[in-house]
C-alpha positions as a printed Julia matrix, in Angstrom:
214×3 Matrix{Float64}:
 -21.06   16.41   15.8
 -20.94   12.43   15.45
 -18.1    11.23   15.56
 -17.0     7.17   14.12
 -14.83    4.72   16.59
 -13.38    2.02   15.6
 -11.67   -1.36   17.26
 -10.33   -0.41   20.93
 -12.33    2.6    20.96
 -15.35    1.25   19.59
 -15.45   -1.75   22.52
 -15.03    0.87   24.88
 -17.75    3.21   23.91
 -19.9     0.05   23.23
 -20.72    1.95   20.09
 -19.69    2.53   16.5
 -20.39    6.49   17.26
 -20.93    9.04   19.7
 -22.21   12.48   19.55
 -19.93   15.56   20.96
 -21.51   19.07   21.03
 -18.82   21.81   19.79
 -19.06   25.28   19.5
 -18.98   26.49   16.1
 -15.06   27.43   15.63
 -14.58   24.32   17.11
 -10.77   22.86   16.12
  -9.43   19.43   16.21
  -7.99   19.59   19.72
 -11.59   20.46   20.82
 -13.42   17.35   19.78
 -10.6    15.43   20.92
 -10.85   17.34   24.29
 -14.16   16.69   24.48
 -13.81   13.4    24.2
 -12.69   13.17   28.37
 -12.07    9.56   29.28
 -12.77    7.55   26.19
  -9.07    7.77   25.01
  -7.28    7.33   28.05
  -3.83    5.39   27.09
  -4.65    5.43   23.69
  -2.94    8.07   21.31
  -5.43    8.69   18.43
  -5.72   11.52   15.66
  -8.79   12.57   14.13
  -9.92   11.74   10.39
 -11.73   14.55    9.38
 -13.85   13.76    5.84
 -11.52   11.15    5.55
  -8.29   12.37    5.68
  -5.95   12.79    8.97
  -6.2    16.33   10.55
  -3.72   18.59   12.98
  -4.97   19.9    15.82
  -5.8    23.66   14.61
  -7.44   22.18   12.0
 -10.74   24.21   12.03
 -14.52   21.75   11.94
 -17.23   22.65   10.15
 -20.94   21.75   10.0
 -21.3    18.95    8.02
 -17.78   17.24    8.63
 -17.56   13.36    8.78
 -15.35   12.93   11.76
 -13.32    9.77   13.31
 -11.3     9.09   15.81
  -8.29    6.91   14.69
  -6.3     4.75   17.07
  -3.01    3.46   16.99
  -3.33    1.26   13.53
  -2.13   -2.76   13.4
   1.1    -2.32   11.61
   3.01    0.64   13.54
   5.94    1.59   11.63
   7.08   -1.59   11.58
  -1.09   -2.66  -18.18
  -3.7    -2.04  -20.56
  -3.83    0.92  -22.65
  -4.96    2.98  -20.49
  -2.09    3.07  -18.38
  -0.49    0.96  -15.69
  -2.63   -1.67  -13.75
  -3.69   -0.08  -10.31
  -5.65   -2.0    -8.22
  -7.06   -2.25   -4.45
  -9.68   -4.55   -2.62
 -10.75   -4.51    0.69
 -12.54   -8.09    1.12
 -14.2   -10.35    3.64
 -13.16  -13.36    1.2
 -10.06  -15.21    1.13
  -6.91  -13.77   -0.44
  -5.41  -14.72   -3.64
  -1.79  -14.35   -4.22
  -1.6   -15.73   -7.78
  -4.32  -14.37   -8.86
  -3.02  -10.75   -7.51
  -0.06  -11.93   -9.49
  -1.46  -12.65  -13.18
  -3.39   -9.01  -12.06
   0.13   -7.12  -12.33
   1.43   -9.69  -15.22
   2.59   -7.5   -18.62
   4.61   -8.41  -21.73
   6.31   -5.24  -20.52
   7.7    -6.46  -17.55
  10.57   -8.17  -16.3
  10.05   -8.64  -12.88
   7.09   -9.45  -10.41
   7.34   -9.59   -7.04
   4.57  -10.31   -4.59
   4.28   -9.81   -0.47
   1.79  -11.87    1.69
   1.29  -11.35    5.2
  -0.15  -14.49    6.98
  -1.53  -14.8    10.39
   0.72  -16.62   12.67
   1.22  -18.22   16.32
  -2.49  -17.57   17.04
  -5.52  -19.46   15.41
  -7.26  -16.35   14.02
  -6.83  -12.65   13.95
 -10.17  -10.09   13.79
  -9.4    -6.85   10.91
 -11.91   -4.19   10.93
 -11.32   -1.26    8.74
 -12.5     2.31    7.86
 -13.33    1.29    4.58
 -14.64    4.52    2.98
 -11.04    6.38    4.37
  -8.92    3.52    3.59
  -9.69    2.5    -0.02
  -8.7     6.06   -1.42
  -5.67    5.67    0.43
  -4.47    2.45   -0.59
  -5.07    4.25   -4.36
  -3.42    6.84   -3.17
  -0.45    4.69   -2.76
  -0.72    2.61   -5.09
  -0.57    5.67   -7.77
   2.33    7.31   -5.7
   4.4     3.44   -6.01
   3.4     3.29   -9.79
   4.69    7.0   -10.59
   8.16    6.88   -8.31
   9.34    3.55   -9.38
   8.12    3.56  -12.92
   5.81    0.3   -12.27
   4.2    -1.49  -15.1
   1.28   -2.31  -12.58
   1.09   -2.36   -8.98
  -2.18   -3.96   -6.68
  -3.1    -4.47   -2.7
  -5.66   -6.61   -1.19
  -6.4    -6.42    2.42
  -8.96   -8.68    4.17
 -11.43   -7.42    7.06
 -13.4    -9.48    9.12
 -11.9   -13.11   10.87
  -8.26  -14.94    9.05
  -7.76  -18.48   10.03
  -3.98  -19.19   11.16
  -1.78  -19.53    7.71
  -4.01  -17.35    5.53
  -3.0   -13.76    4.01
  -4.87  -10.64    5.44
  -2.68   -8.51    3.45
  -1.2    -9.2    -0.54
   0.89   -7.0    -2.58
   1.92   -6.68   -6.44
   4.2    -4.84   -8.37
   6.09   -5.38  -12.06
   8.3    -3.57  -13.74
  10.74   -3.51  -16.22
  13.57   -4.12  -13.91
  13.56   -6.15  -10.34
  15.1    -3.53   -8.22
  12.14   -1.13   -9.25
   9.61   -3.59   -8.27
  10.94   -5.18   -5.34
  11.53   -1.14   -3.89
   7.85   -0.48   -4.9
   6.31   -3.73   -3.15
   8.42   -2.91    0.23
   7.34    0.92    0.11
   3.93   -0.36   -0.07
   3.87   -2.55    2.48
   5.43   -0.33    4.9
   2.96    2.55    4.12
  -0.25    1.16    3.78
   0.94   -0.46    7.79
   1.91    2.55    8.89
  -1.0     5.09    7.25
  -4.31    2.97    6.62
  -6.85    2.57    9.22
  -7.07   -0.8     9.39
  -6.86   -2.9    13.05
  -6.49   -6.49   14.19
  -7.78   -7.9    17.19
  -6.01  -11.45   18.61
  -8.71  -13.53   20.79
 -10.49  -10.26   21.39
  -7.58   -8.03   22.26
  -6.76   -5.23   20.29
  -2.91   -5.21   19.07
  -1.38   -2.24   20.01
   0.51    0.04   16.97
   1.27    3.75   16.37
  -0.32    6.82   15.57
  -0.41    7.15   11.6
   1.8    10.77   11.01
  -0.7    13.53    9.56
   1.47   14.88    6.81
């Protein structure tokens, strides 16, 4: 089965994939058995079609696996409905323009998170984009429904950020400012602690936690 690496494991395979051969009630714990060496010091779970999987989880034929490391963070309206947005982006980040996004006649608060690169002149993101985009929705609708958000948005850029520039934005509005200020910290905090997204510092890849399965 071929499996995706990404950012520590990646460099140290010297390749965006490798192949494992499984039997065929292979589980979870087997692929990441097989994988000997490669993970040595370096707690990772395994994305299976896109979505974290426990260890009895059983593989089948066809499965699009990867092995996840430690992400960056750790645990450290129209008509149609409230404004829900994501972009993952190689292009510079836009604050007020993430703010007009989440801008209503209904709402009486926006608040807005940027998180800038700092003390070093560049940080490298790279990103499981095809995983990570349906999660940021994921929380994005989950902020929106539990707070009662008028719109809520995340931006997160991949590739090289200069020192002083966002690689991560946030939106929310609401009616009322504890709503939205509750909603842009929750998101925040998740989409470090869940989405597969890394940063490297002058090469080095900055160490985080495990994202929790459930």
């Amino acid at each position: 089965m071929n499996v995706r690496l990404f950012a520590v494991l990646r460099q140290r395979a010297g390749t965006g994939a490798i192949e494992l051969e499984l039997p065929d009630d292979a589980r979870v714990r087997d692929a990441l058995d097989a994988l000997g060496t490669l993970t040595d010091g370096v707690p990772c779970v395994l994305a299976v079609n896109r979505e974290y999987a426990p260890d009895e989880h059983v593989l089948r034929a066809g499965d699009e696996l990867a092995l996840i490391p430690p992400v960056s963070g750790g645990s450290g309206g129209g008509a149609g409905g409230p404004v829900r947005h994501v972009r993952i982006t190689e292009e510079p980040l836009s604050l007020d323009a993430l703010a007009c996004l989440v801008a209503s006649p209904l709402a009486g608060a926006v608040v807005t998170f940027s998180g800038v690169t700092r003390e070093v002149a560049w940080l490298d993101y790279e990103c499981y984009v095809e995983m990570a985009t349906p999660m940021l929705q994921e929380l994005v609708d989950a902020a929106i429904a539990r707070h009662s958000l008028t719109a809520a948005a995340v931006e997160h850029r991949v590739g090289r950020v200069p020192l002083g520039e966002p690689s991560v934005i946030v939106a929310t509005s609401s009616g009322h400012r504890p709503e939205a200020f509750a909603a842009a910290r929750e998101l925040i905090d998740e989409l470090k602690a869940r989405a597969p997204i890394w940063k490297a510092e002058e090469g080095e890849w900055v160490v985080g936690e495990v994202p929790p399965i459930a």
